[in-house]
SERO-4910 file (N, C-alpha, C, O; in steps of 0.05 Angstrom, whole numbers):
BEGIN
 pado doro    nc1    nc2    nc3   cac1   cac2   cac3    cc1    cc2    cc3    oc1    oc2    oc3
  Unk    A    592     93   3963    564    102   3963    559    122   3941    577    137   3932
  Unk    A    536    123   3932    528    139   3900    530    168   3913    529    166   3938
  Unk    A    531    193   3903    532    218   3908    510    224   3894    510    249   3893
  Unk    A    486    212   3880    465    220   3876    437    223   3878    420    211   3864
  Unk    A    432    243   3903    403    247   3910    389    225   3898    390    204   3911
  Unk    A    375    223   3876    362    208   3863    361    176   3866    341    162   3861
  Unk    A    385    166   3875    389    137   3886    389    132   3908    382    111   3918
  Unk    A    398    158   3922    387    148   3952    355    145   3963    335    148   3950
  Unk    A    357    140   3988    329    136   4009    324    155   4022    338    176   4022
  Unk    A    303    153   4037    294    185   4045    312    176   4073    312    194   4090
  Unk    A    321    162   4078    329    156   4109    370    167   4094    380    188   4100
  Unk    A    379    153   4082    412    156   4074    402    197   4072    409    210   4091
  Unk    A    393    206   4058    382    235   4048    393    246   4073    415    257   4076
  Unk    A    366    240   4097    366    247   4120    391    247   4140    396    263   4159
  Unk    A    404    226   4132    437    223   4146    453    247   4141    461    262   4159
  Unk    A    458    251   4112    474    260   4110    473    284   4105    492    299   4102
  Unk    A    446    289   4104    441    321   4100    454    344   4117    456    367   4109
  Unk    A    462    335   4139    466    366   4154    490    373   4159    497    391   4175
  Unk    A    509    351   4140    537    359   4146    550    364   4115    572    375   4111
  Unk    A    529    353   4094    531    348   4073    533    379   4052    530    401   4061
  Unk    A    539    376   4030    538    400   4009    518    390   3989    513    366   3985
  Unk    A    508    409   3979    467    399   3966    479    412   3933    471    435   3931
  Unk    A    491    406   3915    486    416   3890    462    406   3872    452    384   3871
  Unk    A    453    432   3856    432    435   3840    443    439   3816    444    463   3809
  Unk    A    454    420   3800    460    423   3773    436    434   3756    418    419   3749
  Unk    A    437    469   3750    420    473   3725    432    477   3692    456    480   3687
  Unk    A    411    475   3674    425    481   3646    392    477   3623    370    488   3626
  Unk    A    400    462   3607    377    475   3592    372    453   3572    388    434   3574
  Unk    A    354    453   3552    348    440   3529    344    455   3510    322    464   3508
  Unk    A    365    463   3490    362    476   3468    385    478   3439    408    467   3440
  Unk    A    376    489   3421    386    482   3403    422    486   3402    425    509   3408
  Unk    A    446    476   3397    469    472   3399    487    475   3361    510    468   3354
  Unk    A    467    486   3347    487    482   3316    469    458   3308    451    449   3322
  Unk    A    477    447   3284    468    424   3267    493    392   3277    492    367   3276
  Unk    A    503    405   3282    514    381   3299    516    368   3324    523    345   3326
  Unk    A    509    386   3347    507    379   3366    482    377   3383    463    392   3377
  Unk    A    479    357   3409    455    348   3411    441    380   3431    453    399   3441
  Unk    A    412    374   3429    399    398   3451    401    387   3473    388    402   3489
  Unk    A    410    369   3485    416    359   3504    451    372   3515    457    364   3537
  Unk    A    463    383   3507    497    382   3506    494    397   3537    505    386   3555
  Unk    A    481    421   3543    482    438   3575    477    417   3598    492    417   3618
  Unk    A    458    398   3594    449    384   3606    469    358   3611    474    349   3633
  Unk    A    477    351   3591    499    325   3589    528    332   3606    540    317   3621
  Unk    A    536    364   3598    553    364   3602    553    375   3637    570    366   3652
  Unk    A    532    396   3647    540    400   3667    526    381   3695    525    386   3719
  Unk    A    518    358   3680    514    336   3696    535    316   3702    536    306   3724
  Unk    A    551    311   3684    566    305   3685    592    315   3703    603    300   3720
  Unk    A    601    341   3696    614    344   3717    607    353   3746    625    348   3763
  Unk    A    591    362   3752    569    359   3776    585    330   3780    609    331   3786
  Unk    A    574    311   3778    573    281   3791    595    274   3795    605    264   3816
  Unk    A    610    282   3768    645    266   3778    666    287   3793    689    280   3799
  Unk    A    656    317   3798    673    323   3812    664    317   3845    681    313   3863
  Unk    A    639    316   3850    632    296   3877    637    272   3881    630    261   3902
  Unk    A    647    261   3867    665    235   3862    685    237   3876    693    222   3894
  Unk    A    696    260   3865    731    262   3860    727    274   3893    746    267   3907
  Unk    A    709    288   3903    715    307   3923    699    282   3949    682    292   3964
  Unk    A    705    257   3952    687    242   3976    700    237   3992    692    232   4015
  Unk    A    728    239   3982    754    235   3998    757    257   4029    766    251   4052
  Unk    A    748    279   4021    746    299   4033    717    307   4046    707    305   4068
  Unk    A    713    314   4029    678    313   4043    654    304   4021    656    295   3998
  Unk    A    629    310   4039    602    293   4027    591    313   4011    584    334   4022
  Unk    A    588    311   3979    567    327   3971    548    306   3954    552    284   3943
  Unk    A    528    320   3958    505    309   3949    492    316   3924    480    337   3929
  Unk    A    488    307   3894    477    318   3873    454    309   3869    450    285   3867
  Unk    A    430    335   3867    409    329   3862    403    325   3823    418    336   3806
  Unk    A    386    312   3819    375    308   3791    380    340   3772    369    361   3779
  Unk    A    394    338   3752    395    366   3743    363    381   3730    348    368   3715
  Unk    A    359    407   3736    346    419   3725    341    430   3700    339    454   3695
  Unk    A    337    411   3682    337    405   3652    326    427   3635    332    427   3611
  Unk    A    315    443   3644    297    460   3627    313    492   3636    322    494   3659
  Unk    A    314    509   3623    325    536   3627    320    552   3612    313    544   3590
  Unk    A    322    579   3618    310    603   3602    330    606   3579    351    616   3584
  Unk    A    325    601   3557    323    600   3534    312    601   3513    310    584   3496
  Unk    A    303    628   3512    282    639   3498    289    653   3468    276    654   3447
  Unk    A    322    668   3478    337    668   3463    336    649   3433    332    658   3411
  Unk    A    339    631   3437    351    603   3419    311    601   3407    308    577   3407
  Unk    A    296    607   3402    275    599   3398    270    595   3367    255    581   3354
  Unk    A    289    615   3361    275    621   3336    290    589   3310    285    584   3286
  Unk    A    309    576   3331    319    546   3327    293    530   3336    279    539   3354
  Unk    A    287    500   3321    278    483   3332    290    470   3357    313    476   3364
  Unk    A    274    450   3371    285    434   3396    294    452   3424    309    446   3442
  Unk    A    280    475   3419    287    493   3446    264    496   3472    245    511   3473
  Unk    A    271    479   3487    249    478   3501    255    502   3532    275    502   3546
  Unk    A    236    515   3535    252    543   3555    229    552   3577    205    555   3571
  Unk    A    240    556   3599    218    575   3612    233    600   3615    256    609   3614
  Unk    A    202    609   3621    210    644   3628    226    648   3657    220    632   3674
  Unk    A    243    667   3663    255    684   3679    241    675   3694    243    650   3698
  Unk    A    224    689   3708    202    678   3739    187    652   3738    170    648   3755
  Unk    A    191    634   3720    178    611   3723    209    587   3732    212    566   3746
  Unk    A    229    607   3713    253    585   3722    257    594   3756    256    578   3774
  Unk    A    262    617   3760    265    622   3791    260    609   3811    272    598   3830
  Unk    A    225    614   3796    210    592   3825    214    573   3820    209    558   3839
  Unk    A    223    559   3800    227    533   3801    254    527   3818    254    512   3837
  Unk    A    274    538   3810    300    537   3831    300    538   3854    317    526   3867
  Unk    A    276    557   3866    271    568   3890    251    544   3904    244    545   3928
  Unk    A    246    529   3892    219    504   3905    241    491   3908    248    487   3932
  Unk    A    257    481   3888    277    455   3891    293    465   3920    290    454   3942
  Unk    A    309    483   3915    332    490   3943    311    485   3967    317    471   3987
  Unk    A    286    497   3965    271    486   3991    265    460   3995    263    449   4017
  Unk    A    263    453   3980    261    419   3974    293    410   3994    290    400   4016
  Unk    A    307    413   3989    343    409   3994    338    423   4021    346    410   4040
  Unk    A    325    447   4028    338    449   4062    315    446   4073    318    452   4096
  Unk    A    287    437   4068    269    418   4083    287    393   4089    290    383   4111
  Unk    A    299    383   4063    317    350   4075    338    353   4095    352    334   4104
  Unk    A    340    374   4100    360    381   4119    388    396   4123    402    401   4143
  Unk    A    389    401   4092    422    410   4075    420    440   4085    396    446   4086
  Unk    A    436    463   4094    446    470   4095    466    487   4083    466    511   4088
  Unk    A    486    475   4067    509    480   4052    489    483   4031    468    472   4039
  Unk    A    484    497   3996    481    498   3974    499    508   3957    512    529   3959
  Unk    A    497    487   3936    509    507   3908    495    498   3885    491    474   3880
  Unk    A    487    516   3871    474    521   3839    498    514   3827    516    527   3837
  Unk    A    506    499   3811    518    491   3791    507    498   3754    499    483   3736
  Unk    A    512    524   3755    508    519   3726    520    510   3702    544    506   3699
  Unk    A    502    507   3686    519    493   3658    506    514   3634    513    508   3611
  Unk    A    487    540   3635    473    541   3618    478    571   3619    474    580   3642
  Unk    A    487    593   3596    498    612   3609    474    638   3611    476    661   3619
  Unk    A    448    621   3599    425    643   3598    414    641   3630    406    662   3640
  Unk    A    416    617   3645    416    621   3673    425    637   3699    419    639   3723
  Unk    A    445    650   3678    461    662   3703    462    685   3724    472    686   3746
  Unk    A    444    707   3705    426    725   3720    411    718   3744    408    728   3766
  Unk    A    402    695   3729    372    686   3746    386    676   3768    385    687   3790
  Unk    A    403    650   3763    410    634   3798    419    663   3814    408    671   3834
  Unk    A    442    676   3798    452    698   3821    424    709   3833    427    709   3857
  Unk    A    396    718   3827    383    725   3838    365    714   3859    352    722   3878
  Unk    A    370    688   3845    352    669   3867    370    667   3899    362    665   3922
  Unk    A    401    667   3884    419    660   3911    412    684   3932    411    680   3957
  Unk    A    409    702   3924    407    732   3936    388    734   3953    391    742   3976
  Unk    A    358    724   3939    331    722   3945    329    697   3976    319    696   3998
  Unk    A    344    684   3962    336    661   3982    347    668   4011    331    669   4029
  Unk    A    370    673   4016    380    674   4043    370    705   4047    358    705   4068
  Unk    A    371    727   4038    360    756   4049    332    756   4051    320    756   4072
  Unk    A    315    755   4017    292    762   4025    274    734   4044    259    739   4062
  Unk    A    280    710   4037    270    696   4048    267    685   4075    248    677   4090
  Unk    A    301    689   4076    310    684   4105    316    660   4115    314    653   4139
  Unk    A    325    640   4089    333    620   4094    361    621   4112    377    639   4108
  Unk    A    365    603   4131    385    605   4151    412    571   4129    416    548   4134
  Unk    A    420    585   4112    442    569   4095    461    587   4079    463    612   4080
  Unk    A    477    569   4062    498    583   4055    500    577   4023    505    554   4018
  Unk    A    498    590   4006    488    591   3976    513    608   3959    524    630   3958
  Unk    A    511    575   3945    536    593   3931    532    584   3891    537    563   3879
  Unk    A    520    610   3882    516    598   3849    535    615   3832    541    639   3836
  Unk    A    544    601   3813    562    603   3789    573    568   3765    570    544   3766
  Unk    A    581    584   3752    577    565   3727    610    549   3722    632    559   3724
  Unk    A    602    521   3716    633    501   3727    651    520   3708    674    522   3718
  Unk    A    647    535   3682    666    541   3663    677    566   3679    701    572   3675
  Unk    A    661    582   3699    673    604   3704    700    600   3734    721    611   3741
  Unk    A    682    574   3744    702    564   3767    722    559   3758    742    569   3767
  Unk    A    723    544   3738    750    531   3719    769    541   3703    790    532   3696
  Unk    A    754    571   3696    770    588   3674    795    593   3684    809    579   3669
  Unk    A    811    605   3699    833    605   3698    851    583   3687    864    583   3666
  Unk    A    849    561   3706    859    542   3697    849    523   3664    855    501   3656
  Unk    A    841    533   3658    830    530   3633    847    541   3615    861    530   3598
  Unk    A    844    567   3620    864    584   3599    889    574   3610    902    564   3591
  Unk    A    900    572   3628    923    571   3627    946    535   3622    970    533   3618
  Unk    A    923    511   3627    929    495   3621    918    484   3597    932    467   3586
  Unk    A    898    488   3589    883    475   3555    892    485   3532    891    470   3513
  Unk    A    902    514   3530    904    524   3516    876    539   3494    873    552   3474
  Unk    A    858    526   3516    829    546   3499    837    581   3499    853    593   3514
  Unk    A    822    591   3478    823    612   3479    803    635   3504    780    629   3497
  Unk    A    801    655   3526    785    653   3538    755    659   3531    735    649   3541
  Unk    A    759    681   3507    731    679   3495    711    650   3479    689    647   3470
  Unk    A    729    637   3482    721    604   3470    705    598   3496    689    579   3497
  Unk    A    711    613   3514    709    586   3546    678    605   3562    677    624   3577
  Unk    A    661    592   3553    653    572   3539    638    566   3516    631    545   3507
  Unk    A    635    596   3506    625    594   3478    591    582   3478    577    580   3498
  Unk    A    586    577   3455    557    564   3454    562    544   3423    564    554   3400
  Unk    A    563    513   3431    556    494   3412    583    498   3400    580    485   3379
  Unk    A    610    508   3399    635    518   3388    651    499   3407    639    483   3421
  Unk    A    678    500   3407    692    476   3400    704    462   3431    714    440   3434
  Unk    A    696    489   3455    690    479   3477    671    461   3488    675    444   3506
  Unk    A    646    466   3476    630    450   3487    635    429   3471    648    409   3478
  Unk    A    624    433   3446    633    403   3424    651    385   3431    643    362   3429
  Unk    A    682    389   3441    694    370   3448    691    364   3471    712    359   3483
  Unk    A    671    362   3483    665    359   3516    642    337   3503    642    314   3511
  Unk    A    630    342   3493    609    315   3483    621    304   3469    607    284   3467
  Unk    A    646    300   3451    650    286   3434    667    265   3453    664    241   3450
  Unk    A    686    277   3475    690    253   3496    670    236   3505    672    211   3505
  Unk    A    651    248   3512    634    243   3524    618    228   3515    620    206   3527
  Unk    A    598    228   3494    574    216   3482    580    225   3447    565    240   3434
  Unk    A    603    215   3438    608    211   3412    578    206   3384    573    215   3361
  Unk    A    569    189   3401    550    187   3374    529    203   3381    508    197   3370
  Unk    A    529    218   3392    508    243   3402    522    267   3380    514    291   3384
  Unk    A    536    263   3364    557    290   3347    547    281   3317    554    261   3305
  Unk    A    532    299   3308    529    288   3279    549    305   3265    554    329   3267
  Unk    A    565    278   3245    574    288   3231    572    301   3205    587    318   3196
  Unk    A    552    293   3195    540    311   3172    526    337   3178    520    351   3158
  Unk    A    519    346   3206    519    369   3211    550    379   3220    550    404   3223
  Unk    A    567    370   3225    589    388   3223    598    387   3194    614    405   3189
  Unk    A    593    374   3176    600    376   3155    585    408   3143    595    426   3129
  Unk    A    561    407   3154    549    440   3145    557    456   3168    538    454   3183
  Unk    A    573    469   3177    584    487   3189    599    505   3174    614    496   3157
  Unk    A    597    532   3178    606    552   3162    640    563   3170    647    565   3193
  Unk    A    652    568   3153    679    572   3163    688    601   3180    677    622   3177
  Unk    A    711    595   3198    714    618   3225    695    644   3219    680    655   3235
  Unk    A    701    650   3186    694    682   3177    670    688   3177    664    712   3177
  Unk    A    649    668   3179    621    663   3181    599    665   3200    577    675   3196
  Unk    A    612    650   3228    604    645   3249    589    665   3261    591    686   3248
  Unk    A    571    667   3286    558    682   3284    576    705   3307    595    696   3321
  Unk    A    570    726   3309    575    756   3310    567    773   3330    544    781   3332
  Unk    A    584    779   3344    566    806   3363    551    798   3389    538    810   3405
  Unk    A    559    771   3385    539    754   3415    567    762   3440    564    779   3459
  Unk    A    579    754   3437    600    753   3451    623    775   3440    646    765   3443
  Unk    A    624    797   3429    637    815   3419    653    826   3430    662    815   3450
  Unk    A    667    854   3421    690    877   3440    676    884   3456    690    892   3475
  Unk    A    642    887   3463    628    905   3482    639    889   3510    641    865   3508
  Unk    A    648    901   3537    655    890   3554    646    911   3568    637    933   3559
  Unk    A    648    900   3602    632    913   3620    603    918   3615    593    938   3624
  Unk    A    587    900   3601    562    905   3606    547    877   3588    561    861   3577
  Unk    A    521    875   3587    512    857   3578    488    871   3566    472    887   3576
  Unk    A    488    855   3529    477    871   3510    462    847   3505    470    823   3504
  Unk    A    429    862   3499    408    851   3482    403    854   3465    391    875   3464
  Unk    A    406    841   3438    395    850   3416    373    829   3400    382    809   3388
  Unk    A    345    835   3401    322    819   3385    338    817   3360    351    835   3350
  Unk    A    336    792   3351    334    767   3331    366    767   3327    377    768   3305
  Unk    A    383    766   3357    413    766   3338    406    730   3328    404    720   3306
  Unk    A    404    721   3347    409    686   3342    402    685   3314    419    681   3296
  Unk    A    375    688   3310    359    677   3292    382    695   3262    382    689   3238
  Unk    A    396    713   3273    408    719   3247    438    704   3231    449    703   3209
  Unk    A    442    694   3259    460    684   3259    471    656   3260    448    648   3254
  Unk    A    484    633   3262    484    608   3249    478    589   3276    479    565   3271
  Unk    A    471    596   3304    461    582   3327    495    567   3334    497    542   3332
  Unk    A    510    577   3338    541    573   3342    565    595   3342    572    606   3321
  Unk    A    577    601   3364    592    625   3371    622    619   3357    634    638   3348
  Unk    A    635    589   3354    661    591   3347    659    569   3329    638    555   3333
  Unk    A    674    561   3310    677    541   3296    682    510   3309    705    503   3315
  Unk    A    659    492   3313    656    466   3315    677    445   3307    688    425   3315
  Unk    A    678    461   3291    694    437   3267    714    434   3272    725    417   3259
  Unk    A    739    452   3299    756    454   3303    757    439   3330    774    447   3346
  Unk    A    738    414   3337    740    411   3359    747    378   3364    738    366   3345
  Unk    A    760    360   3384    764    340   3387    763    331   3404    762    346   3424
  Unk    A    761    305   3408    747    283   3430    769    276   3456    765    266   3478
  Unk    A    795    285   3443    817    293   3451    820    319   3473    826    319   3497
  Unk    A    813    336   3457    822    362   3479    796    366   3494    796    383   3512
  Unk    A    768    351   3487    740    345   3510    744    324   3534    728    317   3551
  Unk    A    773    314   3531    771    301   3557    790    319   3572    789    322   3596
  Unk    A    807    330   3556    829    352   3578    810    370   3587    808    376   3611
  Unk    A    793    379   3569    774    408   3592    762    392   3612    760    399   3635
  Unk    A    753    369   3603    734    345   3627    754    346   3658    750    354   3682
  Unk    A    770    338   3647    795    330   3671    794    359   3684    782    361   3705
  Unk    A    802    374   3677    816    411   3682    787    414   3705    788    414   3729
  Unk    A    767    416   3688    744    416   3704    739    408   3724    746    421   3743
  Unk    A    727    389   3727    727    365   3745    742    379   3771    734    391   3791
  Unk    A    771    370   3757    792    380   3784    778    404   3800    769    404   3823
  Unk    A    779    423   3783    776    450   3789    737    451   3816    736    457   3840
  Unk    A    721    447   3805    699    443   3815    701    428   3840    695    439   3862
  Unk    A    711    399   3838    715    394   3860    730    399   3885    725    390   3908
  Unk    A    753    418   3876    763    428   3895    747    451   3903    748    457   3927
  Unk    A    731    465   3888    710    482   3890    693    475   3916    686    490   3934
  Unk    A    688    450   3913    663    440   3933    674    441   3956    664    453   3975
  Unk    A    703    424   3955    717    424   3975    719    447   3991    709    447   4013
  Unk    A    729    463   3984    734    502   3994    710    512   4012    710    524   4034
  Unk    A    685    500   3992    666    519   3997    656    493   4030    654    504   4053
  Unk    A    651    466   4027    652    463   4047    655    464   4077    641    457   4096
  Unk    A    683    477   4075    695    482   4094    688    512   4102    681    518   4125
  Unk    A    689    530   4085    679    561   4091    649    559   4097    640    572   4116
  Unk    A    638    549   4086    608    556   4094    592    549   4116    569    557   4118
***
């Protein structure tokens, strides 16, 4: 049977809803470098969303709803192809859908992100929803790369500041497994070398999170070198992932 909301009936929905796990794959549409598509947040954390509920049916039921395509990325603007809402427009939008999911009957939630400008926001919606709202469920949001990181670093050999980078050689080889002709190569052919790349997004500053107006726009819309990436080591993070998430679901099934 499909694990995706979207193919089922309002009657299968209704079955399985109240024993079931409800993920909300979010992420975004926006610009990725000259080579990669504005689709890549979306591609990619739909993707593993679906196949680690695959992997995890053996054990128990989760259910993936349609991913939430659009994300605050406001950031990335000053790139073409960035399509973004604001902070309180993405919220409530997160905040209608999960009601959407425990009107059907679900119970269990998890936000699945793929998009790392999201991440403020779900943590606050998760917060919002069960305290201030008073939803009677169990919510659990974070991003597949952060579920995965250990094992990431310690079996891929990514670097951890690579993991997950933006449009750099984590994500890139995750689409290049994936949807190959979605990778232009004459935009990786214009990619600037390691010494180039852009700067200070992801820096020495640690323990805190820094804003600074027009870094993007100053910088080349890519955190690590692309060009270093393969279709090869995008199916090992695929696999690493995958695993990792779905045992994720698994865990959280049972605790929640």
């Amino acid at each position: 049977m499909t694990v995706l909301l979207a193919e089922m009936t309002r009657e299968q929905i209704g079955e399985l809803a109240p024993q079931a796990v409800a993920v909300l794959p979010t992420a975004s549409v926006e610009q990725h470098g000259p080579h990669a598509p504005v689709i890549t947040d979306t591609l990619l954390c739909g993707t593993v969303a679906q196949r680690a509920a695959e992997a995890a049916a053996d054990q128990t039921t989760v259910v993936v709803a349609p991913v939430l395509c659009y994300g605050n990325s406001h950031h990335h603007r000053p790139f073409p192809g960035v399509l973004s809402l604001t902070s309180g427009t993405y919220m409530t939008a997160v905040t209608e859908i999960l009601e959407g999911l425990v009107l059907s009957g679900f119970r269990k939630l998890i936000v699945l992100n793929g998009h790392g400008g999201n991440t403020d926001s779900n943590n606050v919606v998760g917060l919002d929803f069960v305290n201030r709202l008073g939803h009677d469920v169990t919510i659990a949001t974070g991003a597949y790369w952060d579920i995965a990181r250990a094992a990431l670093v310690e079996r891929s050999g990514m670097p951890n500041l690579r993991i997950p980078g933006h449009a750099g050689r984590f994500e890139t080889s995750m689409v290049m497994a994936l949807r190959p002709d979605l990778i232009s190569e004459a935009g990786l052919g214009k990619v600037q070398d390691q010494s180039k790349v852009t700067k200070g997004l992801f820096g020495n500053l640690t323990g805190a999170t820094v804003q600074m107006h027009g870094a993007w726009a100053a910088g080349t819309g890519y955190t690590d070198n692309p060009a270093e990436s393969s279709a090869e080591e995008g199916e090992t993070l695929l696999q690493i992932v995958v695993e990792q998430v779905s045992q994720f679901y698994i865990e959280f099934a049972k605790s929640a």
